[in-house]
C-alpha positions as CSV (number, residue, x, y, z in Angstrom):
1,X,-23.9,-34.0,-74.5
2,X,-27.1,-35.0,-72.7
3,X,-28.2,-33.3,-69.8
4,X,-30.6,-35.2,-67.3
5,X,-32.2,-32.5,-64.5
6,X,-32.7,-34.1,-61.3
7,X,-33.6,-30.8,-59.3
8,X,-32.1,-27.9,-58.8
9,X,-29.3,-28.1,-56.8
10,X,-28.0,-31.5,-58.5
11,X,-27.6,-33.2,-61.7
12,X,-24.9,-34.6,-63.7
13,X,-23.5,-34.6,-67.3
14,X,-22.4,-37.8,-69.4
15,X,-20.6,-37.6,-72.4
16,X,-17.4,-38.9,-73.9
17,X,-15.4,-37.0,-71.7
18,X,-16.6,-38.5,-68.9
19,X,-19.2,-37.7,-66.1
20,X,-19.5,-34.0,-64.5
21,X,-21.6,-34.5,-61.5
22,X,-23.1,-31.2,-59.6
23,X,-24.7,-31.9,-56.0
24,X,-25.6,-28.6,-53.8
25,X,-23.6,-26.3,-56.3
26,X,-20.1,-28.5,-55.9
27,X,-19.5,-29.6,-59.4
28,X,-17.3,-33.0,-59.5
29,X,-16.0,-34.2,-63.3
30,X,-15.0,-37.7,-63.6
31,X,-12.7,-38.6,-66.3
32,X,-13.5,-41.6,-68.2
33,X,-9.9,-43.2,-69.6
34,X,-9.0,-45.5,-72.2
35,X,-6.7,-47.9,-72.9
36,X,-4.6,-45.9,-74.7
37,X,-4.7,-43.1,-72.1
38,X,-3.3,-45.3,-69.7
39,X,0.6,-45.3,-68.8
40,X,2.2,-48.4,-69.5
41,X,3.8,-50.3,-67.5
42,X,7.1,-50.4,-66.3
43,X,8.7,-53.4,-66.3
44,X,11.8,-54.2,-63.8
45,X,15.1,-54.2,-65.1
46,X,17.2,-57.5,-66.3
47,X,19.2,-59.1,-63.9
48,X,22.9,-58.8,-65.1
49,X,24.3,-61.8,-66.0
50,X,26.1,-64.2,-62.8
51,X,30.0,-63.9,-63.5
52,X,31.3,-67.9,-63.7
53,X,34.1,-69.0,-62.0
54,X,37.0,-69.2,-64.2
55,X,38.5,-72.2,-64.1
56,X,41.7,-73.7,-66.2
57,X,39.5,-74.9,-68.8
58,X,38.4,-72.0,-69.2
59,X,41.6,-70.1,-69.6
60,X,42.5,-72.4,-72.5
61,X,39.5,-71.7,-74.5
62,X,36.7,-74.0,-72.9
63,X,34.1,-72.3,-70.8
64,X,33.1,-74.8,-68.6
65,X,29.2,-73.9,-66.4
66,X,28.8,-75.8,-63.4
67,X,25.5,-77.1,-63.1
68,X,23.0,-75.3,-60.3
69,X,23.2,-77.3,-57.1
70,X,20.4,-78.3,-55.8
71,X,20.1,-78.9,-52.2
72,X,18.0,-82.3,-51.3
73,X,16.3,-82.0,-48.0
74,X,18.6,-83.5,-45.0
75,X,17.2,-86.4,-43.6
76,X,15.8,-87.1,-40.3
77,X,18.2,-88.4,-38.2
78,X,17.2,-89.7,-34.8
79,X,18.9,-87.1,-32.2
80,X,22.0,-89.3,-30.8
81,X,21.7,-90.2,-27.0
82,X,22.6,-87.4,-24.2
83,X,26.5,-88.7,-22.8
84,X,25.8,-90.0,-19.3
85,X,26.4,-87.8,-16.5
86,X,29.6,-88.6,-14.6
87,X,29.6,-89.3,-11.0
88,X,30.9,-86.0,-8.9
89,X,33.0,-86.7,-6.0
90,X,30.8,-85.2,-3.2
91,X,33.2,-82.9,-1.0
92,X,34.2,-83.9,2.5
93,X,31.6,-81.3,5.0
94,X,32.9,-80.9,8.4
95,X,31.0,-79.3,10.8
96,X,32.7,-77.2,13.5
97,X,30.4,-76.5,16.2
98,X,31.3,-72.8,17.9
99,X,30.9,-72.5,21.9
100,X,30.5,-69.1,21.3
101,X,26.9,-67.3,22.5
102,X,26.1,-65.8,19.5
103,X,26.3,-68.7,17.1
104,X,23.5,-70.2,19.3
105,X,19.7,-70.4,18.2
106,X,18.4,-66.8,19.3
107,X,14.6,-66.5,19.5
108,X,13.2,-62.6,18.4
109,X,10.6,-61.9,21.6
110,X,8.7,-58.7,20.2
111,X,6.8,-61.7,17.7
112,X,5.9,-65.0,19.0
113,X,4.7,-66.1,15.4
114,X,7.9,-65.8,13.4
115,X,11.6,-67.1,14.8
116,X,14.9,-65.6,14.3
117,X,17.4,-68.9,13.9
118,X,20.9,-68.1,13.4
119,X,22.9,-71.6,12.8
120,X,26.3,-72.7,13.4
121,X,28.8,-72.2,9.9
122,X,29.4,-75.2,7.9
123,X,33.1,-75.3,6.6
124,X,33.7,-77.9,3.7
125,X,37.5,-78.6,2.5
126,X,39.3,-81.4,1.2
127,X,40.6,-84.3,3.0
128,X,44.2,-83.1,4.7
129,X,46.9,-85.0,2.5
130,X,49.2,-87.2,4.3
131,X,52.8,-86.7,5.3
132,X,55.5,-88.4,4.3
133,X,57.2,-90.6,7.4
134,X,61.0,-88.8,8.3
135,X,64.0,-90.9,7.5
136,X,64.5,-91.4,11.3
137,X,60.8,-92.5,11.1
138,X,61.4,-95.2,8.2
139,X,65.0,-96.4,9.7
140,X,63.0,-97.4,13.0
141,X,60.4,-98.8,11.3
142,X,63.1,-100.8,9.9
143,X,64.7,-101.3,13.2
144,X,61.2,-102.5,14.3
145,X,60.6,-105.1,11.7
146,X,63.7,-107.0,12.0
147,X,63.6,-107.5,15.5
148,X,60.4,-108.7,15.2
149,X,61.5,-111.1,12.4
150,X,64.5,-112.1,14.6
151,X,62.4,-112.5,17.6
152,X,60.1,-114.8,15.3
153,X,62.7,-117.2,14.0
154,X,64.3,-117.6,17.9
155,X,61.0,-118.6,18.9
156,X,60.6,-121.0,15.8
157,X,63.9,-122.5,16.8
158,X,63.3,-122.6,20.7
159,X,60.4,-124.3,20.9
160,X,59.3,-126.3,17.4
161,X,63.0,-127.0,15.6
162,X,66.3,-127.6,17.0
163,X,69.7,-127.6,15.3
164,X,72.6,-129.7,16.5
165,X,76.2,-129.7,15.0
166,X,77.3,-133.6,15.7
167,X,81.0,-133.9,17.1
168,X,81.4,-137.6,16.9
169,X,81.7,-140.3,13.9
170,X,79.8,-142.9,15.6
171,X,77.2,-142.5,13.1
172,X,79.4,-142.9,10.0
173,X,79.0,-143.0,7.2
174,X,75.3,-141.5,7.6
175,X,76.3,-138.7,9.3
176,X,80.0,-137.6,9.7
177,X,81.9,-135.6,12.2
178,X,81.1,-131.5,11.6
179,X,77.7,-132.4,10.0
180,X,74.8,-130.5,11.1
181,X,71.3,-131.7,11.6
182,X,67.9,-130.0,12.4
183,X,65.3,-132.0,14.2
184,X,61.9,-131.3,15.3
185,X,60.8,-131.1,18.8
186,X,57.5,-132.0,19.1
187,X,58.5,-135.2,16.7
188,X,58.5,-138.1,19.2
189,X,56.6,-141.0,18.2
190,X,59.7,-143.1,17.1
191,X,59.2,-145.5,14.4
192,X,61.9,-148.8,13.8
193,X,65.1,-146.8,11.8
194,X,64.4,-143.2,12.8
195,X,67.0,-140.8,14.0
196,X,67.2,-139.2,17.7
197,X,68.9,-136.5,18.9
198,X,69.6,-137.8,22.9
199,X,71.6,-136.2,26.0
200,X,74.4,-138.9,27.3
201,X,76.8,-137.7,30.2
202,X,76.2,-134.3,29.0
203,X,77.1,-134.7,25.6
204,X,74.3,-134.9,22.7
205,X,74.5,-138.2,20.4
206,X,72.7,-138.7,17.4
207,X,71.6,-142.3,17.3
208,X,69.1,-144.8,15.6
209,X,65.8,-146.5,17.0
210,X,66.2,-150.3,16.5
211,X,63.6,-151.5,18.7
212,X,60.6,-150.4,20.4
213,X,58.5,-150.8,23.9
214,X,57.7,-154.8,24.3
215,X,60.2,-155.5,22.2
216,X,63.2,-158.0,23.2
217,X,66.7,-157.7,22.1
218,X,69.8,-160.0,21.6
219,X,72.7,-160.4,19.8
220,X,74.8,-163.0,18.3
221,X,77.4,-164.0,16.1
222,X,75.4,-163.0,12.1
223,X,74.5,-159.5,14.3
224,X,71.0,-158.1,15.8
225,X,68.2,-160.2,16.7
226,X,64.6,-158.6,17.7
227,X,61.8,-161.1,18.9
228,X,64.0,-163.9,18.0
229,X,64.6,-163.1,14.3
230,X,67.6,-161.6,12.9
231,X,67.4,-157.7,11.6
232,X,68.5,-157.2,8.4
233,X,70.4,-153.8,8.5
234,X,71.9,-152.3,4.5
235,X,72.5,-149.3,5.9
236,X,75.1,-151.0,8.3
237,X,78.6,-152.2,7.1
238,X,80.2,-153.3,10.4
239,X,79.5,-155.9,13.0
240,X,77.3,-155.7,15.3
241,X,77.7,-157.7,18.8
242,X,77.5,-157.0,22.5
243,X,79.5,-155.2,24.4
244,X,81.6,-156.0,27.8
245,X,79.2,-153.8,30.7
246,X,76.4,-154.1,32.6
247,X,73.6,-154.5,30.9
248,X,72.2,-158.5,30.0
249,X,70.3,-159.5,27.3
250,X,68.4,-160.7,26.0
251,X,66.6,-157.5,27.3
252,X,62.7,-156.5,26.9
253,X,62.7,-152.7,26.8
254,X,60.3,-151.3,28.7
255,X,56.9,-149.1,28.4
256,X,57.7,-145.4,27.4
257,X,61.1,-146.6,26.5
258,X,63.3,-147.0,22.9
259,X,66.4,-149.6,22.2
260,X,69.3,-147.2,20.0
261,X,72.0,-148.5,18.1
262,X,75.0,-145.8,16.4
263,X,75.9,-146.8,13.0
264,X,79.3,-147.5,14.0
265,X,78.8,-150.3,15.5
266,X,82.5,-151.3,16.9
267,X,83.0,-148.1,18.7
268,X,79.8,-146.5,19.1
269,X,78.4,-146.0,22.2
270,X,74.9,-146.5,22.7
271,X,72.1,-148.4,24.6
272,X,74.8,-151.8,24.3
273,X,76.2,-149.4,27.3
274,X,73.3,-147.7,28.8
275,X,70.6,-149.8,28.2
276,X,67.2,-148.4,27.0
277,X,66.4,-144.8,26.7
278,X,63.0,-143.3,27.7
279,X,61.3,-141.2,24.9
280,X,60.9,-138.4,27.6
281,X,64.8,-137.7,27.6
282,X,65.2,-137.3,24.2
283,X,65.3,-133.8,22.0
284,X,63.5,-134.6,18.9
285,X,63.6,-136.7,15.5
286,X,66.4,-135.7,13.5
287,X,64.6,-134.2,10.1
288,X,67.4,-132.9,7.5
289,X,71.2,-133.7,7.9
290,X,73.5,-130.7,6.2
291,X,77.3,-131.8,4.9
292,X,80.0,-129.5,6.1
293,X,83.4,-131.7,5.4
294,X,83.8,-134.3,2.8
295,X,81.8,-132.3,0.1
């Protein structure tokens, strides 16, 4: 072993031992190790072996080893859309106002700078639900509407349409005894063959317009005449001549005035008798004609 002095209170020793160092009388020795000398190294245990799971192939003798699953990495999906909001009903706010003092805007006077304010409450609720009517409510409801329909349909038939149940045959065979007709009021711009509903000695006749104001009338032996030529009538199967009274024809009928005729001609009574009738006296053109015997 070789010894180097470095001074008296230190030196140090090298051999194959190692190094023995001495500094101010503290002697240090430092080892030197080999490879051998060193403590191999421990090496962690085996992992046991990962139990399969049995399945019925490999009850019968075939052991089956599912392959390792490998997990790919998901793919980037664009987040979907947010679901739209829905629309909330807003409550119904009523405000009650209070007369009562201390619900009113009280001002703090020991500070001018800040302000107490005290409001009125607010109370929200729900619209009240509505109640159902009583029956003695819905039956004069009821009550109500038909006399207003009823009222309706009398004015209707008062003042715009008319209905007339005919109590002579003097208008055979167009319109028979018992029939009823409906005529319109306001109708009485009378055209050549219309029907009129007319007042005679009380009684209402339902005759036809044969001639107009200006017009003249006659007869003779083949039947009507109007301005000198004879009227041909298909609607009429009787006769037609004059009659035994008053009035003399040939006869112009006046302004504002109609010449009528009834279908029966040898018994009806009509302007042969009474001569022309003005178109103020009369009740309307007959519109619809309604069968009640000889159906």
């Amino acid at each position: 072993m070789a010894t180097t002095d470095l001074n008296k209170e230190r030196y140090m020793m090298d051999s194959e031992e190692g190094v023995q160092v001495k500094d101010n009388g503290i002697v240090y020795d430092i080892l030197r190790l080999y490879p051998q000398d060193q403590e191999p190294k421990q090496e962690p245990p085996p992992e046991p072996p990962r139990r399969t799971k049995r399945t019925f192939k490999s009850l019968v003798g075939f052991q089956y080893t599912p392959p390792p699953q490998t997990t790919a990495p998901p793919e980037e999906r664009p987040a979907p859309p947010p679901p739209p909001e829905k629309p909330v009903a807003a409550p119904v706010v009523e405000v009650v106002e209070y007369e009562d003092e201390d619900l009113e805007l009280e001002h703090d006077d020991t500070d001018d700078t800040e302000e107490q304010v005290i409001l009125a409450p607010v109370v929200a609720h729900t619209a009240p639900r509505r109640r159902r009517p009583s029956v003695l409510g819905e039956l004069a409801m009821l009550v109500v509407k038909i006399v207003v329909i009823l009222a309706l349909v009398v004015a209707i038939f008062t003042f715009v349409y008319g209905v007339h149940m005919v109590s002579d045959p003097h208008m055979s065979p167009m319109i028979n005894d018992g029939d009823v007709v409906m005529f319109f009021r306001m109708g009485r711009d009378y055209d050549i063959g219309d029907l009129l509903l007319l007042n005679y000695s009380g009684y209402r006749q339902v005759r036809r317009v044969v001639a107009q104001a200006g017009d003249t009338v006659d007869f003779a032996e083949n039947g009507l005449i109007v301005n000198g030529a004879l009227i041909h009538e298909p609607l009429i199967f009787q006769d037609t001549w004059r009659l035994e009274t008053a009035v003399e024809f040939p006869l112009t009928v006046g302004s504002g005035q109609v010449f009528v005729l009834g279908d029966a001609r040898t018994s009806a009574i009509d302007s042969r008798a009474y001569g022309p009738v003005n178109v103020s006296d009369t009740l309307g053109t007959v519109i619809t004609v309604i069968r009640r015997r000889g159906m």
